[in-house]
C-alpha positions as semicolon CSV with decimal commas, in nm:
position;residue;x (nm);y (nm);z (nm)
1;X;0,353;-2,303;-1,998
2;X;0,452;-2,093;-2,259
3;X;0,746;-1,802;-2,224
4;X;0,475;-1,529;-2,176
5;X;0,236;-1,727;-1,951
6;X;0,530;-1,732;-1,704
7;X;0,634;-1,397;-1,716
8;X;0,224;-1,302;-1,614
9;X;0,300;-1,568;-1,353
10;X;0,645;-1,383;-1,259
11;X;0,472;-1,041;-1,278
12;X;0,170;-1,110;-1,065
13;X;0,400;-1,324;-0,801
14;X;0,615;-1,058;-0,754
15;X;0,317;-0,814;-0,674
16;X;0,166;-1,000;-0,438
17;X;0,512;-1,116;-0,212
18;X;0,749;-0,793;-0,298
19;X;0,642;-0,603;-0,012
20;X;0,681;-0,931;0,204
21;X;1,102;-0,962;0,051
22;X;1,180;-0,641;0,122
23;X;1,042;-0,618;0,434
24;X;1,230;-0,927;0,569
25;X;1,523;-0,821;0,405
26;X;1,528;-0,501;0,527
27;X;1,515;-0,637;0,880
28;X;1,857;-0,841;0,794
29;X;2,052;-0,531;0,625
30;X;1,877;-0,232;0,781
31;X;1,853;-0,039;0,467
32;X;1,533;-0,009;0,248
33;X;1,727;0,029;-0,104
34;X;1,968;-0,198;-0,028
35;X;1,629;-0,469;0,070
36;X;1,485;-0,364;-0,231
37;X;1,794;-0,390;-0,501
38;X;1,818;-0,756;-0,305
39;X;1,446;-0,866;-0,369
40;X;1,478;-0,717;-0,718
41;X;1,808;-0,959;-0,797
42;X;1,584;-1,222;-0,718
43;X;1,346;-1,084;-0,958
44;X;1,604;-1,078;-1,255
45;X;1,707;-1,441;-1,127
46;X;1,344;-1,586;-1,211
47;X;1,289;-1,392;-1,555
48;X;1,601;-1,602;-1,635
49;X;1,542;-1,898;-1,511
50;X;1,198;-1,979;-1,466
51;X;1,089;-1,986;-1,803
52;X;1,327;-2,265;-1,858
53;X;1,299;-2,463;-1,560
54;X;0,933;-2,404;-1,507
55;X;0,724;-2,187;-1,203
56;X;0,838;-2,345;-0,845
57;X;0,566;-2,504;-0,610
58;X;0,666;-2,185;-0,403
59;X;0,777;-1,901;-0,553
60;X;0,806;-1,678;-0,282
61;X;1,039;-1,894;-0,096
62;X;1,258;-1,915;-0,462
63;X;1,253;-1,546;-0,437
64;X;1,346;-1,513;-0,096
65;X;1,618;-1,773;-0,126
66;X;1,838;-1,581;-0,371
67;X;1,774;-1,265;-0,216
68;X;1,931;-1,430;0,115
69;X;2,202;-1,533;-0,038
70;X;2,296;-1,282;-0,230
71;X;2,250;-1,070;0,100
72;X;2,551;-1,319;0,251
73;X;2,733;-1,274;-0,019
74;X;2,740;-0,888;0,026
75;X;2,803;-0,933;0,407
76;X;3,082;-1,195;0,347
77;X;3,223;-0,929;0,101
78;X;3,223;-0,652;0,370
79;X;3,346;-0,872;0,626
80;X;3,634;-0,998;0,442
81;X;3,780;-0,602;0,440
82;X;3,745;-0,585;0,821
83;X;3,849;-0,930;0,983
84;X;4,053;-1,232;0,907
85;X;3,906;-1,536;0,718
86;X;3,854;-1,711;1,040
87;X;3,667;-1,519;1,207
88;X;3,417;-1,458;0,896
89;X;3,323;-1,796;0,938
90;X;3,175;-1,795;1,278
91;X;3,007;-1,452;1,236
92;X;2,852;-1,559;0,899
93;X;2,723;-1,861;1,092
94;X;2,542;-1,679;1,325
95;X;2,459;-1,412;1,067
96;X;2,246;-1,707;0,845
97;X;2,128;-1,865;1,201
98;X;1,980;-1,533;1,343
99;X;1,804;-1,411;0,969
100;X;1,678;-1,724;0,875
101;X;1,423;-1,566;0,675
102;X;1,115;-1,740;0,526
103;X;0,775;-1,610;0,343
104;X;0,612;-1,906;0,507
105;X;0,661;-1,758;0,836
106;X;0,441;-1,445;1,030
107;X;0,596;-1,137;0,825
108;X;0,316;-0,916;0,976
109;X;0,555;-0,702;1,213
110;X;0,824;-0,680;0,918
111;X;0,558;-0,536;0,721
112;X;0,405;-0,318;0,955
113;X;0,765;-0,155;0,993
114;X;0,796;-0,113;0,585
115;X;0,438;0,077;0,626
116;X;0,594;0,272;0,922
117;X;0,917;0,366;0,728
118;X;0,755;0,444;0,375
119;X;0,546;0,715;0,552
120;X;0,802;0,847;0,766
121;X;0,758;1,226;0,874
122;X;1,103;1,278;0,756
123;X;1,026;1,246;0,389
124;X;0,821;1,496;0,148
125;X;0,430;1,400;0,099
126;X;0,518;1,283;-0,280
127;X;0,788;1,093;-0,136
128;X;0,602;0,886;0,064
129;X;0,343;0,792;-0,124
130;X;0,593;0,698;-0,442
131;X;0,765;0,538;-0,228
132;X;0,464;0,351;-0,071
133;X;0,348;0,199;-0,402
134;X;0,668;0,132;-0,488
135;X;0,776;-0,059;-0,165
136;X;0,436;-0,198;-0,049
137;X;0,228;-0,171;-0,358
138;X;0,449;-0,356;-0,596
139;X;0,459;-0,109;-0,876
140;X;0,734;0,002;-1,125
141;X;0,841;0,322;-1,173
142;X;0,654;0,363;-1,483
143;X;0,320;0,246;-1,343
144;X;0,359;0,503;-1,096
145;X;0,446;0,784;-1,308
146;X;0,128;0,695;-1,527
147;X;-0,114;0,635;-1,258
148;X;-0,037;1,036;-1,141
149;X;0,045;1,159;-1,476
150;X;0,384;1,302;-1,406
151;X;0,710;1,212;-1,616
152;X;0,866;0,880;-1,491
153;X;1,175;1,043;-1,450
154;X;1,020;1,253;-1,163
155;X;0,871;0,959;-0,967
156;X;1,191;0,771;-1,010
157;X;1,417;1,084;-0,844
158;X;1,144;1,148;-0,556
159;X;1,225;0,707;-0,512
160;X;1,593;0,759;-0,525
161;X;1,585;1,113;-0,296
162;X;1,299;0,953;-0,033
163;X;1,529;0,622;-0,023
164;X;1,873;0,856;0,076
165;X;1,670;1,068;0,285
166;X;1,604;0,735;0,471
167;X;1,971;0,614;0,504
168;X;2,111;0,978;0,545
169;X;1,867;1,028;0,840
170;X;1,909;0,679;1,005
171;X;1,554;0,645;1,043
172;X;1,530;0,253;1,206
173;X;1,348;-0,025;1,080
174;X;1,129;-0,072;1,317
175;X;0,735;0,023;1,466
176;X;0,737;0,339;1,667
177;X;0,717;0,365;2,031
178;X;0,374;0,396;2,194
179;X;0,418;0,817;2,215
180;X;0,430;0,848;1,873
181;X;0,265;0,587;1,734
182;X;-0,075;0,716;1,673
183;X;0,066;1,033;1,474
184;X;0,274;0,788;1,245
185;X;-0,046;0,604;1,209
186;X;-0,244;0,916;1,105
187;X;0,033;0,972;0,862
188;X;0,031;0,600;0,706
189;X;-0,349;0,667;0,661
190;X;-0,321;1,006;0,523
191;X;-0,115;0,841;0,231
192;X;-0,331;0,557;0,173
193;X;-0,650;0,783;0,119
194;X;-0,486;1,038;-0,112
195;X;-0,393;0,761;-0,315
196;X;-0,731;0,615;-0,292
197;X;-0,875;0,978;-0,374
198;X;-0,609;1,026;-0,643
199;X;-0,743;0,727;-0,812
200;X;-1,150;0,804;-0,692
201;X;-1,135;1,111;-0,810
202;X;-0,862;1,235;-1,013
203;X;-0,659;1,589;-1,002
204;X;-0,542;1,600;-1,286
205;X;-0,595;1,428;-1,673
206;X;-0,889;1,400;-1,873
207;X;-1,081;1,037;-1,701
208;X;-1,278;1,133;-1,384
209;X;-1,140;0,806;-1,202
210;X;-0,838;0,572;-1,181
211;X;-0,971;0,246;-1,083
212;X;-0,647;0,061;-1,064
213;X;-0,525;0,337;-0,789
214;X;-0,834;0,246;-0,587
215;X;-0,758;-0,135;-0,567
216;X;-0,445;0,012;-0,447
217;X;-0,481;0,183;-0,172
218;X;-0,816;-0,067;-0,102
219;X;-0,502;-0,324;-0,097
220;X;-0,278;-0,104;0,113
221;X;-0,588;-0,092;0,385
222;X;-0,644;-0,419;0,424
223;X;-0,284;-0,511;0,461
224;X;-0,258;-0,250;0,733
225;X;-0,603;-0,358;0,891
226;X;-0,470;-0,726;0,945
227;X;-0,135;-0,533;1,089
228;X;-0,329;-0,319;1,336
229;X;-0,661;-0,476;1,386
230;X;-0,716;-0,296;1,724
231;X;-0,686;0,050;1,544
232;X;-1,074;0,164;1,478
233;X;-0,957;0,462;1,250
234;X;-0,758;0,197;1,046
235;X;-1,078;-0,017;1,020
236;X;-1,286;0,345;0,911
237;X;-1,039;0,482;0,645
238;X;-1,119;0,126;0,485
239;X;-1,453;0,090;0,531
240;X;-1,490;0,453;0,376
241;X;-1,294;0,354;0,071
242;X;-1,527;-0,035;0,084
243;X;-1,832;0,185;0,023
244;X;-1,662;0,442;-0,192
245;X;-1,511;0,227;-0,440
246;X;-1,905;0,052;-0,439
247;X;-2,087;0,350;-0,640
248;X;-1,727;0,344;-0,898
249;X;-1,938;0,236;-1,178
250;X;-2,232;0,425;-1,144
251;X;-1,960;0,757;-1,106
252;X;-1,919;0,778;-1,445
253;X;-2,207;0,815;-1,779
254;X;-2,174;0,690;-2,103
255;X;-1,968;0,991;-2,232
256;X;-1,743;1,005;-1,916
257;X;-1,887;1,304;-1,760
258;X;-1,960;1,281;-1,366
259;X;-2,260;1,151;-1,192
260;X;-2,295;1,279;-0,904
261;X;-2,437;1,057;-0,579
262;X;-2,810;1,191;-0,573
263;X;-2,823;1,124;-0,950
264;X;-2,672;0,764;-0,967
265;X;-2,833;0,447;-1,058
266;X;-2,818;0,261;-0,725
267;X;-2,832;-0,080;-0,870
268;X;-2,493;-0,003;-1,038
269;X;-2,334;-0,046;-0,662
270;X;-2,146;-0,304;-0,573
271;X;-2,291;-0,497;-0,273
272;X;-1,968;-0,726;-0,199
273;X;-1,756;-0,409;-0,134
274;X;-2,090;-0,256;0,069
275;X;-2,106;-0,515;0,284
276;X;-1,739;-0,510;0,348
277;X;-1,748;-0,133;0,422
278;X;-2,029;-0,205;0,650
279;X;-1,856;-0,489;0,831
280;X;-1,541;-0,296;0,887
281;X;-1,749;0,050;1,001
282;X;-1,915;-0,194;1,234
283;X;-1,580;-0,342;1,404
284;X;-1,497;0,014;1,431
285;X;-1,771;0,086;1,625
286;X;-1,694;-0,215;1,833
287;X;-1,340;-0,121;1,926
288;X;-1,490;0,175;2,128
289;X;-1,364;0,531;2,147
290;X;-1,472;0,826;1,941
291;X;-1,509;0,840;1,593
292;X;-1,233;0,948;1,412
293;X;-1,254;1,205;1,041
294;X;-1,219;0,811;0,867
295;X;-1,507;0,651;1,035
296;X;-1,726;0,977;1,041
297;X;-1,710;0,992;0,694
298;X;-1,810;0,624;0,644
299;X;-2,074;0,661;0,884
300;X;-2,206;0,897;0,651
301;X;-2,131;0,645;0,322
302;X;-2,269;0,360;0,521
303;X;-2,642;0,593;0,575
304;X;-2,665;0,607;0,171
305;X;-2,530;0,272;0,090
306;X;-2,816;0,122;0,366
307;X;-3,115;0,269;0,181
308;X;-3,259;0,460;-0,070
309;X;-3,352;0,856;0,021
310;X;-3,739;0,860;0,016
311;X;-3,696;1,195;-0,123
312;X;-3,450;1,387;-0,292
313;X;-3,461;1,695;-0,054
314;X;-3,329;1,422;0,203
315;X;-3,021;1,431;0,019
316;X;-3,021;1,843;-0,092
317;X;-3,078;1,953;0,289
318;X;-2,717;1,819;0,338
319;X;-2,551;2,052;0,177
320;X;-2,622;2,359;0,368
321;X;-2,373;2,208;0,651
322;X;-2,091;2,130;0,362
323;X;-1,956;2,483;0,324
324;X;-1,740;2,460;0,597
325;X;-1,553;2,167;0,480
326;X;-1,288;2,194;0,201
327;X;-1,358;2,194;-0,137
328;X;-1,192;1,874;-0,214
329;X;-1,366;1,690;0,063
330;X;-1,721;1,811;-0,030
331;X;-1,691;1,740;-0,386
332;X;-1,560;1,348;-0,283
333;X;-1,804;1,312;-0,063
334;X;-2,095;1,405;-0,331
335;X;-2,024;1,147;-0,572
């Protein structure tokens, strides 16, 4: 394998198991930027070696390795101020014994708890969603700062601030309680669609979409769906963005100007994502309980992504009822 085949190997492994180090790891140190700088070490660790030595059989578990032990080596270090020599050595012991991570084991509630903490109410809205696709999404600073058009520099200060907002506030790693679990989870949601509709339909710049911000956030909902599969709005916000991200190539003409839904080429829509919209609005439906704003609005996809309109005034007599809604919600939900 040549030296750029690996680093496309190195690249693509660390966005699929990132989220999964720094979630484990932030379980063993209790501090997101300190999980993060640890996974990242092991990052630097395979850029150097691996293109010598070759790809492991599991690179994860590489990954994971040296960002344990360099965790030890920081707790050894801090140990070593407070107590004698001695009694390091037992504590370490159980420290390795109690945290003996692995990426071949259930992550799932680590995770969940990285979701939890990325969106915390404590941090500003463009906090949490940098840090989001930063911590869960896998992407660098830069990729960020071009995928919303801002200066890199700005993304990379809202990081640093939402990261010591974290650690100043104390905010735990771990899910919240029952009470205030569901307005967390409408929180965690409300991030994952607005960088879904970021990408859908974009704010700012001259392209009318972002596709790569889509996959995103599609990404983001179907980590959190296997996290909290008894959560029917979870299951709607995703099977809104399923059938959403369906019509993305008949969105856009030839020139780049914006079709809107009544005018699009139907055959342009992607069945696979349909029928994965329309399986998750279904298990929605199944979990019982009324509809949330998420599975409303699929409900509504799901109608035009079932059939063709005999008619167009089908489609025009809709709008009357739109007014109501906000501007930014009608003009998603028409294309």
């Amino acid at each position: 394998m040549s030296s750029t085949d690996t680093h496309r190997t190195i690249e693509a492994v660390w966005r699929i198991e990132s989220a999964k180090l720094i979630a484990a790891l932030a379980r063993m140190v209790r501090d997101v930027g300190l999980a993060e700088e640890l996974a990242q070490d092991g990052l630097v660790a395979a850029l150097k070696q691996w293109p010598e030595s070759g790809v492991p059989e599991k690179p994860g578990a590489w990954l994971m390795a040296v960002a344990k032990h360099r965790a030890l080596d920081l707790l050894r270090r801090d140990k070593l101020i407070e107590r004698k020599h001695e009694e390091l050595g037992r504590e370490l012991q159980t420290a390795v014994s109690q945290f003996d991570l692995s990426l071949d084991e259930d992550v799932g509630d680590d995770l969940l708890r990285l979701i939890f903490i990325s969106c915390h109410p404590v941090l500003p809205f463009e906090g949490r969603v940098a840090l989001t696709l930063r911590l869960l999404g896998g992407l660098t600073t830069q990729e960020i700062a071009r995928a919303f058009l801002v200066p890199e520099a700005t993304i990379a200060q809202r990081i640093v601030r939402a990261k010591r907002t974290l650690s100043e506030a104390g905010v735990p790693f771990e899910v919240p309680k029952a009470e205030e679990r569901e307005q967390r989870l409408s929180a965690v949601l409300e991030v994952i669609y607005l960088i879904f509709n970021e990408g859908y339909s974009a704010t700012a710049g001259d392209d009318w979409m972002r596709p790569e911000l889509c996959k995103d956030a599609l990404r983001l909902g179907r980590i959190l769906v296997g996290l909290a599969p008894s959560q029917p709005e979870v299951h709607g916000l995703v099977a809104l963005m399923e059938i959403q991200a369906s019509r993305s190539r008949a969105r856009v003409g030839p020139s780049g100007e914006p079709i809107l839904l009544l005018d699009q080429n139907r055959a342009l829509w992607d069945r696979l994502l349909i029928g994965r919209g329309l399986a998750a609005l279904k298990r929605a439906e199944e979990l019982g309980g009324q509809k949330g704003w998420y599975a409303l609005q699929a409900a509504l996809a799901a109608c035009h992504a079932r059939r063709e309109p005999r008619r167009r005034r089908i489609g025009v007599a809709l709008r009357p009822c739109t007014p109501c809604w906000p501007k930014s919600r009608r003009r998603r939900l028409w294309s």
